[in-house]
C-alpha positions as CSV (number, residue, x, y, z in Angstrom):
1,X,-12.0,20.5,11.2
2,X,-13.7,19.9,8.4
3,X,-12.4,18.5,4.4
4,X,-13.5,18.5,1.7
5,X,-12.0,16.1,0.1
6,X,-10.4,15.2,-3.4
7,X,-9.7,18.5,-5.4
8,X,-11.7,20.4,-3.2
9,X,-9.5,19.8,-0.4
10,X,-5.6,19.2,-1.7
11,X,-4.4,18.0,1.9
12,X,-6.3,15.1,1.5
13,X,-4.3,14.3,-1.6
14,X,-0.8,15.4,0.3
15,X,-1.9,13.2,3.1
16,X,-2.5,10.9,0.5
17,X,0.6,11.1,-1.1
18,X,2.8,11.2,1.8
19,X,1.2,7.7,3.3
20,X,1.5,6.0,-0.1
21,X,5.5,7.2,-0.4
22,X,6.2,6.1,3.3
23,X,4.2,2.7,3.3
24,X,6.1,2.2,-0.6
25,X,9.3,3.1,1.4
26,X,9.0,0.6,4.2
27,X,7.8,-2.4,1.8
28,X,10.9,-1.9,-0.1
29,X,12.7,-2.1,2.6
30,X,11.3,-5.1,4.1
31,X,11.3,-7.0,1.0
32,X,15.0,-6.3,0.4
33,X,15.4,-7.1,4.1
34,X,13.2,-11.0,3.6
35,X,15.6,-11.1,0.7
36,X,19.2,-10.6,2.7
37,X,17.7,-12.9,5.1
38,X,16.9,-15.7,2.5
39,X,20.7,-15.8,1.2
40,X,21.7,-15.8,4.9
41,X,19.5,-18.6,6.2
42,X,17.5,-16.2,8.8
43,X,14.2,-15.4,9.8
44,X,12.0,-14.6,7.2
45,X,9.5,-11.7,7.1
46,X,5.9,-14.1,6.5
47,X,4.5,-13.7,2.9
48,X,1.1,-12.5,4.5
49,X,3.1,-9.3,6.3
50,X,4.4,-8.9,2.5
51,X,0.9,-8.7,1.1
52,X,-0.7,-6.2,3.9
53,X,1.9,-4.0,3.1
54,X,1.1,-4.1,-0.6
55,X,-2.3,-3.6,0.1
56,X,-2.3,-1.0,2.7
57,X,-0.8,1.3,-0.2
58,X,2.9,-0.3,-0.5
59,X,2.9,-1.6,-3.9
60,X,5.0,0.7,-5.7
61,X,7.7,-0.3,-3.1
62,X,6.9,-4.1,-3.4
63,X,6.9,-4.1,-7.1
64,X,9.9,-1.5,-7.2
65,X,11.7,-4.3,-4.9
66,X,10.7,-7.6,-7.0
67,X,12.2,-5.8,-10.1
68,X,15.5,-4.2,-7.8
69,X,16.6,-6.9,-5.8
70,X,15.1,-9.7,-8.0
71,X,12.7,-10.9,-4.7
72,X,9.7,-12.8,-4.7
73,X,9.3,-13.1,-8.6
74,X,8.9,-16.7,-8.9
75,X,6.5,-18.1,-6.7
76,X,3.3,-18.1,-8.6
77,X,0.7,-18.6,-5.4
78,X,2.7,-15.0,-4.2
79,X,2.7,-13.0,-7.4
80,X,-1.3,-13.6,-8.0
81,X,-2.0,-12.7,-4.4
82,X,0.5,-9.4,-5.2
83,X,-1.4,-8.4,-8.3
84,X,-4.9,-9.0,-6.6
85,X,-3.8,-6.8,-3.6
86,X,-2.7,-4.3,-6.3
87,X,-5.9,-3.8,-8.1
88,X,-7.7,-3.7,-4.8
89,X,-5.5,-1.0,-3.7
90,X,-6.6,1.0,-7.2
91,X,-10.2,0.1,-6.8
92,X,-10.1,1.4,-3.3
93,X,-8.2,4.7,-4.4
94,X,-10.2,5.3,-7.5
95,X,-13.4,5.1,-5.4
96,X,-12.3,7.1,-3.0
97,X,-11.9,9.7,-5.4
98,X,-15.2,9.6,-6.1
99,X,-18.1,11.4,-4.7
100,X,-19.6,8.4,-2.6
101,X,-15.8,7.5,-1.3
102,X,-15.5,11.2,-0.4
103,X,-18.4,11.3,1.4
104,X,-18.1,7.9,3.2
105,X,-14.7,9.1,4.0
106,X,-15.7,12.4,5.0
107,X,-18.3,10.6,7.3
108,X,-15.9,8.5,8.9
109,X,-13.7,11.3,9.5
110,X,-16.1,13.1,11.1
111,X,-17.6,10.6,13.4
112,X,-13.9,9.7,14.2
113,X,-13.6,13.3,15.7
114,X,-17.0,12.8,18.4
């Protein structure tokens, strides 16, 4: 199988879509979790798991959850590491939809498949 990718191709963007919403949903989710634990005295989830998840596409949900459950807002060394993995998440994306990303995508797609 074969995409085209960008317009040409419009699963690429579903596929897009539908990783960005789910990796948003579960970085809410552990941010509000690493906050409940905080008031309780618990583990904590590390700061480092925080920021892959922001950069693997999650930061809608990290920066949905600093806002909704008042998490993570203060600590300065954390909310410049949050905004760097944020732009390199757009820079990644907006390369991607150009031609070179679609093509290096398309080439790693396709020598993923041999």
């Amino acid at each position: 199988m074969h995409w085209d990718l960008g317009a040409q191709d419009p699963r690429f963007l579903y596929t897009l879509g539908a990783f960005h919403a789910g990796i948003s949903i579960l970085t809410f989710l552990a941010y509000a979790f690493d906050k409940r634990s905080a008031i309780k005295g618990r583990g904590r989830i590390p700061e480092n798991t925080l920021h892959i998840l922001s950069l693997l596409g999650g930061w809608p949900g990290a920066l949905a959850a600093q806002k909704l459950v008042r998490h993570k807002t203060r600590k300065q060394p954390f909310r410049l590491i949050f905004w760097i993995t944020l732009l390199s998440n757009l820079v990644v994306l907006v390369w991607l939809m150009s031609e070179n990303g679609q093509q290096a995508l398309s080439d790693l797609l396709y020598f993923a498949r041999q």
